[in-house]
C-alpha positions as CSV (number, residue, x, y, z in Angstrom):
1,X,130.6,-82.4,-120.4
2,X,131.0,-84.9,-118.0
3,X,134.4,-84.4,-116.5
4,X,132.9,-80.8,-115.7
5,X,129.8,-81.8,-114.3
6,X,132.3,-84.0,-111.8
7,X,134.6,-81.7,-111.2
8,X,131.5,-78.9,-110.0
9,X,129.3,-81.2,-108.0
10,X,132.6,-83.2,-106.3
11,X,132.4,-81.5,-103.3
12,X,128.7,-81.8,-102.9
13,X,129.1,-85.6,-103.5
14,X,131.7,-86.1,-100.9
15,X,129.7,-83.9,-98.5
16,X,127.5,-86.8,-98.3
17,X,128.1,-89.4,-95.9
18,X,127.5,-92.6,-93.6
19,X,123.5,-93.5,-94.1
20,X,123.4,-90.8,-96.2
21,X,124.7,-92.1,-99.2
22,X,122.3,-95.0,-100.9
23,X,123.3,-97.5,-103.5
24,X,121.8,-97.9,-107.2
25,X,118.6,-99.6,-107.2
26,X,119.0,-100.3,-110.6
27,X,121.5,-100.3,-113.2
28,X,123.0,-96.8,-113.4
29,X,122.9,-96.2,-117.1
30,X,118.9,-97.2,-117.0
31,X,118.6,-94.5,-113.7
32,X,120.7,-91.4,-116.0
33,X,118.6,-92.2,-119.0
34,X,115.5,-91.9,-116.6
35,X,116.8,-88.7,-115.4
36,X,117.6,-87.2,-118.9
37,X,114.3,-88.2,-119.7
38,X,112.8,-86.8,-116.4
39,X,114.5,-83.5,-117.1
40,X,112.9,-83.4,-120.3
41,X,109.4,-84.2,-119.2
42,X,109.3,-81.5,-116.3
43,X,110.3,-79.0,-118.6
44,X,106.7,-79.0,-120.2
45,X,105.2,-78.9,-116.7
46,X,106.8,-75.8,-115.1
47,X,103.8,-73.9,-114.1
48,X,101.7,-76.6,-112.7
49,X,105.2,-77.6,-110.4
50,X,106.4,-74.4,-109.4
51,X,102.8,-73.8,-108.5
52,X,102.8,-76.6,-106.0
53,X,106.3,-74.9,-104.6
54,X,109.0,-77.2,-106.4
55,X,112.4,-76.5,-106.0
56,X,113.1,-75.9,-109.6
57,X,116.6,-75.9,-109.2
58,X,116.2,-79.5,-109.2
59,X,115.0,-79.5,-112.7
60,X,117.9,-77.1,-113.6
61,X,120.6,-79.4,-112.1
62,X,119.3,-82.7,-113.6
63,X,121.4,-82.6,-116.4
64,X,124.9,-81.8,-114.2
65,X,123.8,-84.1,-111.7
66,X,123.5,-86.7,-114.2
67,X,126.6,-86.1,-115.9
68,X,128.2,-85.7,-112.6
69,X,127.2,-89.5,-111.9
70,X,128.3,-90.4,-115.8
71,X,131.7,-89.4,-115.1
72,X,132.4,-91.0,-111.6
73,X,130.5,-94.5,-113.1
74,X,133.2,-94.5,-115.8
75,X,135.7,-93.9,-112.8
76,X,134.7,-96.8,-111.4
77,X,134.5,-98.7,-113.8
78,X,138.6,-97.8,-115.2
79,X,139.6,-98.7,-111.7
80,X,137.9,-102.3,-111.3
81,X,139.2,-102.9,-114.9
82,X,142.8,-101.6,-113.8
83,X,142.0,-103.9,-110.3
84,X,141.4,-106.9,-112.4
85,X,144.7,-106.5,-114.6
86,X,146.7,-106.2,-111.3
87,X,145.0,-109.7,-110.0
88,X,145.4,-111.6,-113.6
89,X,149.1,-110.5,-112.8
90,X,149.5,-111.5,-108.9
91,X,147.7,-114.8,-110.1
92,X,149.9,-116.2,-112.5
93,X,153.0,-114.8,-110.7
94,X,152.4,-115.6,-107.4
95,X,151.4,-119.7,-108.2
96,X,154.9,-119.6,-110.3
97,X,156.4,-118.1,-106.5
98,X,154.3,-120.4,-104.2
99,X,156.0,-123.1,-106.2
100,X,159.4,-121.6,-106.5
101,X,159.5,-121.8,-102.5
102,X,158.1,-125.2,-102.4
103,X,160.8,-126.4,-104.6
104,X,163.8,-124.8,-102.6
105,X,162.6,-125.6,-99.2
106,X,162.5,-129.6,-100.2
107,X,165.8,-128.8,-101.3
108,X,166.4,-127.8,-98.3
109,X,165.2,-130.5,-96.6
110,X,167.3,-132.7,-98.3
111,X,170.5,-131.1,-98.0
112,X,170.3,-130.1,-94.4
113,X,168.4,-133.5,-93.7
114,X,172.1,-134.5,-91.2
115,X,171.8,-131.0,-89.4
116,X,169.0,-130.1,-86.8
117,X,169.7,-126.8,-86.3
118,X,169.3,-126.2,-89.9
119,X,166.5,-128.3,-90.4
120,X,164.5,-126.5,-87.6
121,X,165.1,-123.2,-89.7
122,X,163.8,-124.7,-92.6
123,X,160.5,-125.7,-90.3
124,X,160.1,-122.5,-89.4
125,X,160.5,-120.7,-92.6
126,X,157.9,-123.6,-93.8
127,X,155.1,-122.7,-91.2
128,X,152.6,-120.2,-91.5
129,X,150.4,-119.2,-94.2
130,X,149.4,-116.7,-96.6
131,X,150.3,-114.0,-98.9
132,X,152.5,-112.2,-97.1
133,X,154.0,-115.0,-95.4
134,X,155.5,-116.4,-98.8
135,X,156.6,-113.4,-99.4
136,X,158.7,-113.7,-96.2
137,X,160.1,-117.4,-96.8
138,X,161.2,-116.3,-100.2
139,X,163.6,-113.8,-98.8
140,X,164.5,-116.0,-95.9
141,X,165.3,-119.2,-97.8
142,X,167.5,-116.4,-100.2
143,X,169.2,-115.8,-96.5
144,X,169.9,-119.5,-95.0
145,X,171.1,-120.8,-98.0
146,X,173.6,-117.8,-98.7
147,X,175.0,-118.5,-95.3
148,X,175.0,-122.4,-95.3
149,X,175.6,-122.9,-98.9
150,X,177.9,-125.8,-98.7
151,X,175.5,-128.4,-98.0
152,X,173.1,-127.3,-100.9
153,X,176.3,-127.3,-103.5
154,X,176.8,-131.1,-102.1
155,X,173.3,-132.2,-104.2
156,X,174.3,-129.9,-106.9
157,X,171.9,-127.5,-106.5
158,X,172.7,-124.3,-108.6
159,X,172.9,-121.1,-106.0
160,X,171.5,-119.1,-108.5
161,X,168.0,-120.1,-107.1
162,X,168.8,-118.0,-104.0
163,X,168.9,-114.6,-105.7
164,X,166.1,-115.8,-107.9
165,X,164.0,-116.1,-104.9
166,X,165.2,-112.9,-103.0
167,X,164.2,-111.3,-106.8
168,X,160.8,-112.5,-106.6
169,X,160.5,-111.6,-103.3
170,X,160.6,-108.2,-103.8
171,X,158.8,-108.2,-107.0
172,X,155.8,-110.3,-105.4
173,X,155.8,-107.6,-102.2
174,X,155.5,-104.7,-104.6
175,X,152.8,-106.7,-106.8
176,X,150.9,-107.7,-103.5
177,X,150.7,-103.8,-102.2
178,X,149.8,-103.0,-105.5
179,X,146.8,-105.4,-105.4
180,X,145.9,-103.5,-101.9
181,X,146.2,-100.4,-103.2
182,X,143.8,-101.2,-105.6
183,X,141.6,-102.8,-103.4
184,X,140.8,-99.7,-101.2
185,X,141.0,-97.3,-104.5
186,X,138.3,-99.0,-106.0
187,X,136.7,-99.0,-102.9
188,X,137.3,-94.9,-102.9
189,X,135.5,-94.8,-106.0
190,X,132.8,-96.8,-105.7
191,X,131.7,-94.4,-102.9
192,X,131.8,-91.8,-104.9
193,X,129.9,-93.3,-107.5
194,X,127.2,-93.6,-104.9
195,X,127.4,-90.5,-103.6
196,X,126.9,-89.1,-107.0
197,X,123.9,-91.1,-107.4
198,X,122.6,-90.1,-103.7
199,X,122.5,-86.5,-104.9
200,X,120.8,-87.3,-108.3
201,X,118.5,-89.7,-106.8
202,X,117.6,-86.8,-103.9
203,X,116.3,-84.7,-107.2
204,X,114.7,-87.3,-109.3
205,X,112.9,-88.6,-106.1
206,X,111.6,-85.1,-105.4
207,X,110.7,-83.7,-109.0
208,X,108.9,-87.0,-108.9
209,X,106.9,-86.9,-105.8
210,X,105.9,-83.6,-107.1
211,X,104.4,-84.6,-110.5
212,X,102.8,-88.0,-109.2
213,X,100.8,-85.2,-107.0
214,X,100.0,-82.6,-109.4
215,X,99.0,-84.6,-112.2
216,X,97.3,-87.5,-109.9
217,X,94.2,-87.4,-112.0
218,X,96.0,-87.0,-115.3
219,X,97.5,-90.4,-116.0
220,X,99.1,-89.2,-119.9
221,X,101.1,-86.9,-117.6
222,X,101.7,-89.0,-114.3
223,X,102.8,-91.4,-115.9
224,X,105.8,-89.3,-116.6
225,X,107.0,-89.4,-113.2
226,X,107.1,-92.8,-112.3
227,X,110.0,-94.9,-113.0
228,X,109.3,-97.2,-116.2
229,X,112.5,-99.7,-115.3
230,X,111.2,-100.1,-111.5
231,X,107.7,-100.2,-112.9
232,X,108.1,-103.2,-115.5
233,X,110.1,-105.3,-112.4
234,X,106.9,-104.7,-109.9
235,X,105.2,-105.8,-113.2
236,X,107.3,-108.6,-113.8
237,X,107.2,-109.8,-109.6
238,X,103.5,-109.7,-110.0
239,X,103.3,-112.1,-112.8
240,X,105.4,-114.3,-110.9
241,X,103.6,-114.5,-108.1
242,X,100.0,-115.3,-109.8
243,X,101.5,-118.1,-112.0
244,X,100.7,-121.1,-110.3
245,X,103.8,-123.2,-109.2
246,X,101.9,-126.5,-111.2
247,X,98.7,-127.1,-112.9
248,X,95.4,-128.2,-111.0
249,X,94.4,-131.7,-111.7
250,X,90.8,-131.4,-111.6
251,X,88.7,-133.9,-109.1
């Protein structure tokens, strides 16, 4: 079962770090079918690669290894999906808040147009950018207008605005580190997607090496340990590459 296999190779996963860890070279469901199938083809040569002094742990391990790597892909891939509901949410609510704060500081502007000292508050609270920043204003312009509601009730303006920006304030902050937080999980899990692979790939690469030299003059069984994705792309490249860009016109 996968979640086992996870759970039992975990701390061998995180125990590899820095350069250590490589990234898929391919997509990862084509690289665990290859290993399943790898597992399976070794099986039939145990002799002739124990003879030539593989580790045939390896061997043993594929199929953990491989569901080790099954279960932290489908990690992954729950947190980018969670990820992406989070930014479909701060996307649609924070254009509705970028334009709630637009609208009260021209408000603003107009109804505190005869007072300087007001009108340099609203400048402020206007400059800057970003995120966070809006975040900020919201619960600022809640503030100023609180405290200097009279001019604001003079253009009718309904005061109800103020605690619906101080509202969205908070719910925008809290939206906003949720984001972040998702940002640096799916981060975390990525990496351990990799180093999952890092330690299957260490196996496949040797069990590998090992049949490509035993059987080097038996091409039905070296062609076993080569990988048949990675093959039909060098395959595909050099197709490419004799296929003239246009035809010859002859002299």
């Amino acid at each position: 079962m996968s979640t086992v296999d996870y759970e039992a190779k975990l701390p061998l996963m995180l125990a590899i770090t820095g350069e250590q860890i490589k990234k898929p070279n391919m997509p990862v469901k084509i690289f665990l079918q290859e290993a399943e199938n790898l597992f399976r083809w070794a099986l039939q040569d145990q002799v002739a690669l124990s003879a030539a002094r593989l580790d045939w742990s390896l061997v043993e391990d594929l199929p953990q290894l491989a569901g080790a790597l099954r279960e932290a892909e489908s990690l992954w891939a729950q947190d980018r999906h969670e990820r992406e509901d989070v930014l479909r949410q701060w996307d649609a609510e924070s254009a509705q808040a970028y334009a709630l704060r637009d609208h009260l500081l021209r408000a603003m502007s107009f109804a505190y147009r005869h007072d300087d000292v007001l009108m340099r508050r609203v400048a402020e609270i206007r400059a800057g950018n970003g995120h966070a920043d809006m975040i900020q204003d919201l619960n600022d312009i809640a503030l100023l207008g609180r405290q200097h509601s009279a001019p604001l009730q003079n253009i009718d303006f309904d005061l109800a605005q103020l605690q619906q920006a101080a509202d969205t304030s908070d719910r925008m902050a809290d939206l906003l580190a949720q984001v972040n937080g998702e940002r640096s999980a799916d981060n975390k899990a990525r990496i351990v997607r990799d180093q999952a692979f890092t330690l299957l790939k260490h196996a496949v690469d040797e069990i590998r090496a090992c049949g490509q030299y035993v059987f080097w003059d038996n091409a039905a069984r070296r062609d076993g340990y080569f990988s048949a994705y990675l093959r039909s792309l060098r395959k595909a490249s050099a197709g490419k590459a004799k296929t003239p860009d246009s035809a010859e016109v002859p002299a």
